[in-house]
C-alpha positions in Angstrom: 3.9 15.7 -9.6 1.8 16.0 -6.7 1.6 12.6 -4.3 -0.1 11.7 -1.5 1.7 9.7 1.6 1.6 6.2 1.7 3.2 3.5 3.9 5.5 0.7 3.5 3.7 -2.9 4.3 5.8 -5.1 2.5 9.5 -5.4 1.2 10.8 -8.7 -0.4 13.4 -10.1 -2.4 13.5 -13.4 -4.7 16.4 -14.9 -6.2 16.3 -17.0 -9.3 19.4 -18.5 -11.4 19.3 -19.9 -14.7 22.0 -22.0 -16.2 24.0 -21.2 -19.4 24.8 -23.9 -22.0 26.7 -21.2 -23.5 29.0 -19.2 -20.9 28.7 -14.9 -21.0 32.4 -14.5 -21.6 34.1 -11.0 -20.5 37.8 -9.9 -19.9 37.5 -10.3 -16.3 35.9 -14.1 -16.1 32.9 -16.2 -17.3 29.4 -16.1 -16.2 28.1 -19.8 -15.9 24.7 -19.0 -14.8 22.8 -16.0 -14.7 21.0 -14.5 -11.4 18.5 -12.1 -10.5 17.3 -10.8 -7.7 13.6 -9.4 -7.8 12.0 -7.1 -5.3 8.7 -6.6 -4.3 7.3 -4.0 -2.6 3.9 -3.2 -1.1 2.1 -0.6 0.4 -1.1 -0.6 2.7 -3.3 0.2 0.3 -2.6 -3.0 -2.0 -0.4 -1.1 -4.6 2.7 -2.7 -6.0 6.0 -2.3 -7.2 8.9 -3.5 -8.4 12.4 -3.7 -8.3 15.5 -5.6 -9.3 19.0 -5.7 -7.3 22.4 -5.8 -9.3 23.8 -9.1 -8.9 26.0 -10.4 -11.7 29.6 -10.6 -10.2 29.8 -13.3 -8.6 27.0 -14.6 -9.7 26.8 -16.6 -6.1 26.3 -13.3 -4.6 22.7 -13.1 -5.8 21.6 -15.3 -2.4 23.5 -13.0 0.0 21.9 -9.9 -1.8 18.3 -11.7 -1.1 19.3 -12.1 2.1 20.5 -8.6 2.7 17.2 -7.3 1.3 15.3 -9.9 3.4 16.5 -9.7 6.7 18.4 -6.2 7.1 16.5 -3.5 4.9 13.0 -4.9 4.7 12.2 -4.4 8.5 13.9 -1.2 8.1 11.7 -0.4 5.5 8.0 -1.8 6.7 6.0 0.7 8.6 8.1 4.2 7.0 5.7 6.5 5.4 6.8 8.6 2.5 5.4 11.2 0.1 8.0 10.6 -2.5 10.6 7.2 -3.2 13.4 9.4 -2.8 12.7 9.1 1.2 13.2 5.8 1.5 16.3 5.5 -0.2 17.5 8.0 1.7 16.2 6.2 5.0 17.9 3.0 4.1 20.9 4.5 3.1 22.0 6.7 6.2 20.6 4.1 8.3 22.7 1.0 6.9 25.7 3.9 5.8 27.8 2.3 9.4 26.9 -1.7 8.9 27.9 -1.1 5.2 31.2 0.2 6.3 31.4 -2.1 9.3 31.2 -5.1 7.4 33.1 -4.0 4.2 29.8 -4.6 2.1 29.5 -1.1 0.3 27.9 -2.5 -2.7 26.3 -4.9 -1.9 24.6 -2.8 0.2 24.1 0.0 -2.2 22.8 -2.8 -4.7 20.0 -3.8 -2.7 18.9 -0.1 -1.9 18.9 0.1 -5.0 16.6 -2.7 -6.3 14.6 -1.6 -3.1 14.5 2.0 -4.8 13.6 0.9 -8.5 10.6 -0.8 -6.5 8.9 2.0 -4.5 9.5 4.2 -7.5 7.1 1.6 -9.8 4.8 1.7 -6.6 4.5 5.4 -6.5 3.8 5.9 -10.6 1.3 3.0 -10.2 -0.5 5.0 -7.0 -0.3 8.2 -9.8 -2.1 5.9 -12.1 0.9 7.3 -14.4 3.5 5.3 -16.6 7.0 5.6 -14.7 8.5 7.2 -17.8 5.8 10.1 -17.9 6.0 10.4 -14.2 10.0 11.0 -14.7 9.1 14.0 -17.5 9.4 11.8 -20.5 7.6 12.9 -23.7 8.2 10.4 -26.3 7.9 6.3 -25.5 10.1 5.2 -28.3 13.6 4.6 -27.1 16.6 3.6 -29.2 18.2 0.3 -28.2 21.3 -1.2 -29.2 22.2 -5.3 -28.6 25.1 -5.6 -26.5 27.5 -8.4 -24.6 28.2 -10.3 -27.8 31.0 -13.2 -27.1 34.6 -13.5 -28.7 33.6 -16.9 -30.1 30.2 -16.9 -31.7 30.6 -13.2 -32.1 29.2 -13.3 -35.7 26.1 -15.6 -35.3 25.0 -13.5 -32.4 25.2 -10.8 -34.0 23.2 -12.0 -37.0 20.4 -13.0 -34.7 20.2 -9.4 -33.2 19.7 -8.0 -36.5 17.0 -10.6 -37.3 15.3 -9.9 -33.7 15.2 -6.1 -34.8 18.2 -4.3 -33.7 20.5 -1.7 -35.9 23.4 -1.1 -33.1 25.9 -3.7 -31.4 28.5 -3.8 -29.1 31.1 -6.3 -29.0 33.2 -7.5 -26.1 36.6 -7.4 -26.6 40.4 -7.1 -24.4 41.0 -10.5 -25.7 43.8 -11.5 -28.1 44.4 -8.6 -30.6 43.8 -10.4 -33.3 40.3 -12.2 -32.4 39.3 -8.5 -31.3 40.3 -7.5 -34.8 38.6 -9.9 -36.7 35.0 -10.1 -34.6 35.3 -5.7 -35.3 35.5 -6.7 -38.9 32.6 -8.8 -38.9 30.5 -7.3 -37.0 30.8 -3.8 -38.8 30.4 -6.1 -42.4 27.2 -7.2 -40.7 25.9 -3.9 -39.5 27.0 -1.6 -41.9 26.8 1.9 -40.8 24.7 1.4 -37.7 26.4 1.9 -34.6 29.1 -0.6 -33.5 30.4 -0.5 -30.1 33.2 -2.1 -27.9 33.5 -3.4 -24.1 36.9 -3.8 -23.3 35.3 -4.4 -19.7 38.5 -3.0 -17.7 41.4 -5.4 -19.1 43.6 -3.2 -20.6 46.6 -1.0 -18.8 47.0 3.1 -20.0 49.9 1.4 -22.3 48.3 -0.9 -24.1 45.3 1.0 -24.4 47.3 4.1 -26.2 48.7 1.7 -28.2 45.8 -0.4 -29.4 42.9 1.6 -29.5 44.1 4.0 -32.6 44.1 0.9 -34.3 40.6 0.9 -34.3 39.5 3.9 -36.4 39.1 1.9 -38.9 35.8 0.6 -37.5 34.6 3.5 -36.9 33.4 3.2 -33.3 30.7 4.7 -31.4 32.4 4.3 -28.0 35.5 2.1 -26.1 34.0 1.2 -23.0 36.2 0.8 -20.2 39.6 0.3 -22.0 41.3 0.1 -18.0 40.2 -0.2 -15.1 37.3 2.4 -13.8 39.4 2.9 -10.6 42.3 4.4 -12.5 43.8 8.1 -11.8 41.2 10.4 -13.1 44.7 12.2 -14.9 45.3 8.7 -16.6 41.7 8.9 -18.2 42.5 12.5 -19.6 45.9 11.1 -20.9 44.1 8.1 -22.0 41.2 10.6 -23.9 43.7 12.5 -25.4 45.7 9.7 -27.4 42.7 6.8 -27.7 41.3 8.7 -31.1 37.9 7.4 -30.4 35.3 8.3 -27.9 35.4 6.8 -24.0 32.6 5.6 -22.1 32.3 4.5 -18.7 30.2 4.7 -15.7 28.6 1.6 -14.9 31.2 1.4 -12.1 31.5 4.8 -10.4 29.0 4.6 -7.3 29.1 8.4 -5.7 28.0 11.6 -6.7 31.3 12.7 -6.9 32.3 10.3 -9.2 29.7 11.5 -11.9 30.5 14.9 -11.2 34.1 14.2 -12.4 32.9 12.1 -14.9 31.2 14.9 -16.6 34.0 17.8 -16.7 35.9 17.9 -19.5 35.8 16.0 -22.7 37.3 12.7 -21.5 33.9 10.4 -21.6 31.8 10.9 -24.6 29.0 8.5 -23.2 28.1 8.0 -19.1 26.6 4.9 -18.5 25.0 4.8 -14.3 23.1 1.6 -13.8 19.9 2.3 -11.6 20.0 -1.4 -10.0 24.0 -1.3 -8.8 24.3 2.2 -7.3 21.8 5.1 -6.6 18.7 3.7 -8.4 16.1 6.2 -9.7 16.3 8.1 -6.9 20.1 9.4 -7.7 20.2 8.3 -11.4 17.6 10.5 -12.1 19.6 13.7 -11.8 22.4 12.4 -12.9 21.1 11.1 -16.2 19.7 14.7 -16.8 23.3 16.2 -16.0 24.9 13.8 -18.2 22.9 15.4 -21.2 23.3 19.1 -19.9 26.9 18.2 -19.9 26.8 17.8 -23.7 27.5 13.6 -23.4 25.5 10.6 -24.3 23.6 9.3 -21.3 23.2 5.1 -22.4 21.8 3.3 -19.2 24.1 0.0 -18.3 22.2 -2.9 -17.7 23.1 -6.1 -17.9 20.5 -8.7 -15.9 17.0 -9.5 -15.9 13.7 -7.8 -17.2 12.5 -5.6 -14.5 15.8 -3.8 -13.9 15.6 -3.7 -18.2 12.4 -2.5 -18.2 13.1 0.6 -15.4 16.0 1.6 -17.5 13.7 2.5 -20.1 11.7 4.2 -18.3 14.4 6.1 -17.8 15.9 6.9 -20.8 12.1 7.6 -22.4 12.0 9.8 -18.9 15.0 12.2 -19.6 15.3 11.9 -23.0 18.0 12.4 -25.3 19.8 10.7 -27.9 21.6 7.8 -25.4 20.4 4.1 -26.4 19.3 0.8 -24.0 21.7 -1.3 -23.7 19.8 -5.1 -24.3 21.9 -8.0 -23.4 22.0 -10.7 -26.4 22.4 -13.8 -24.4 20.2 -16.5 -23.5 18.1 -15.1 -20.6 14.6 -15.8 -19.9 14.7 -14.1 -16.4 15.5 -11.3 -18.6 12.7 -12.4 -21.6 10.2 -13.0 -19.7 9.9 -9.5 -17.2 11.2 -7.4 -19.3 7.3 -6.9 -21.3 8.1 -4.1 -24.7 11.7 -4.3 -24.6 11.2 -7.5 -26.2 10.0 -6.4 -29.2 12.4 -4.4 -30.9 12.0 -3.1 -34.9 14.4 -1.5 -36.7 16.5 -0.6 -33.4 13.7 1.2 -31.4 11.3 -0.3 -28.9 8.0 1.8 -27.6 7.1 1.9 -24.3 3.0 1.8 -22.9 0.8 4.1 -21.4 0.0 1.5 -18.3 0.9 2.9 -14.8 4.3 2.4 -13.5 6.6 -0.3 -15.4 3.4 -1.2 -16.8 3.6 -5.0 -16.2 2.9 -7.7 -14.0 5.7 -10.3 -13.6 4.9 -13.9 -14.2 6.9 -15.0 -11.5 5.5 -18.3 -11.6 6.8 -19.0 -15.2 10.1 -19.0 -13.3 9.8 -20.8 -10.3 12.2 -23.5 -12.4 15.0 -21.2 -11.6 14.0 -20.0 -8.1 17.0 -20.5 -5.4 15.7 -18.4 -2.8 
């Protein structure tokens, strides 16, 4: 796509937190609230974008990744003039690469780049007058979605109200107690028949326990295991781990390099790679990667897991490469995720369509949040 240069005049961040009456509940710990962190940026000819920065874990992080945004990579970023987005993250990358390291802030740094990066990227389809998914070679709108982050307690009424708002496909958090894992598998596959039934073990398990537990599951017929043990594991326990699990791996929310992907994709010990655009590499490096994960012969499923515009970019990038992955669309009580997220809220019988509208093709009612607003 041809562009036309254009110069940064505005970068920034707003953080927002709603509270849970009903905790998010994963292997690792409990979500009490849930954060964004929204960026806005804007270039001298009055266009807009934007963004959203990873900030789940710990949730009080969300302020420091505003801040980072705010007061280290917006003046960095006002004034640069680029012809595409990939420049700027790029800039901001090499140019923070020593602070990061200095002050042992990696990812939040890389988070915040790459909230920055989903941002300039809606800025530059909207200059195209182009919908970001047809700016990023997609030719088809309508995206497959599945419901995700259902609870160990609950698990069954949650997943009931997916299927009512639309959705065929679920995934289940488990690396509890065997037996509750057992039982919310059973009735979440009575419930969803032969659609696509998935499970988060979100890092808890060891190699052991994983060989030993996950054949167990067959019987539920599982799309994919996600992170049965840590992501930081020995690649050579992952290949032991693929060759004894009987059912297909997935991972990749938590790799953050190039490298990492690149290993991710030889052999056949992931079935589905899962990059998440707003906690490492945004568009800018997902993009590629999400196209090698299907030339690889795997199932490229975007990880998402926080409010709408981050949603809404993944999308856009799944109806940009293509392929036969699904969105991952949290089922917990959100409305910083509701109320930005614009189509993905209407799912029917599991797929949502995308619009024609240049770039994310909204404009989010930020004021219909201000409740939530911390910074």
């Amino acid at each position: 796509m041809t562009s036309q240069a254009f110069t940064i005049k505005n970068v920034q961040a707003f953080c927002y937190r709603y509270p849970l009456a009903t905790p998010v509940v994963t292997s690792f710990g409990r979500m009490l609230s849930r954060p964004a962190v929204f960026v806005r940026a804007e270039d001298t000819d009055g266009v807009v974008g934007w963004g959203e920065v990873w900030c789940n874990f710990p949730s009080t992080g969300a302020e420091h990744r505003a801040r980072l945004v705010n007061e280290v990579l917006a003046p960095a970023a006002v004034g640069v003039v680029i012809d595409q987005p990939t420049e700027l993250f790029d800039k901001l990358t090499s140019g923070t690469s020593v602070l990061a390291l200095q002050s042992g802030e990696a990812g939040p740094f890389a988070q915040s780049i790459a909230g920055i990066d989903l941002a300039i990227w809606d800025l530059y389809a909207r200059r195209q007058k182009t919908a970001l998914w047809q700016a990023l070679g997609g030719a088809r709108s309508q995206i497959k979605v599945y419901a995700s982050g259902i609870n160990p307690t609950g698990s069954r009424g949650m997943a009931e109200a997916a299927l009512v708002r639309g959705h065929r496909a679920l995934k289940l958090k488990v690396g509890f107690a065997p037996e509750t894992d057992r039982a919310n598998l059973s009735a979440l596959r009575d419930l969803v028949g032969a659609g696509l039934l998935a499970a988060d073990v979100n890092q808890a398990w060891s190699v052991e326990q994983a060989i030993e537990l996950a054949p167990r599951w067959q019987e539920f017929g599982l799309a994919w295991l996600e992170e049965p043990v840590r992501a930081d594991r020995p690649w050579q326990e992952w290949e032991t781990l693929a060759a004894n699990a009987s059912v297909p791996l997935a991972a990749g929310e938590n790799i953050a390099s190039r490298a990492g992907f690149t290993q991710a994709l030889t052999g056949d010990v992931l079935s589905v790679v899962q990059p998440d655009i707003a906690k490492w590499g945004g568009l800018s490096v997902c993009v590629d990667i999400a196209r090698d994960i299907i030339r690889s012969g795997k199932t490229f499923c975007p990880h998402y897991l926080g409010g709408g515009i981050g949603l809404l970019a993944s999308a856009h990038l799944l109806a940009g490469v293509g392929g036969a992955g699904l969105l991952e669309v949290d089922a917990n009580d959100n409305p910083l995720r509701d109320r930005l997220c614009g189509p993905v809220r209407d799912v029917r019988d599991g797929m949502i369509t995308l619009g024609d509208e240049p770039g994310l093709g909204i404009e989010p009612d930020l004021a219909s949040i201000e409740q939530y607003r911390t910074a």
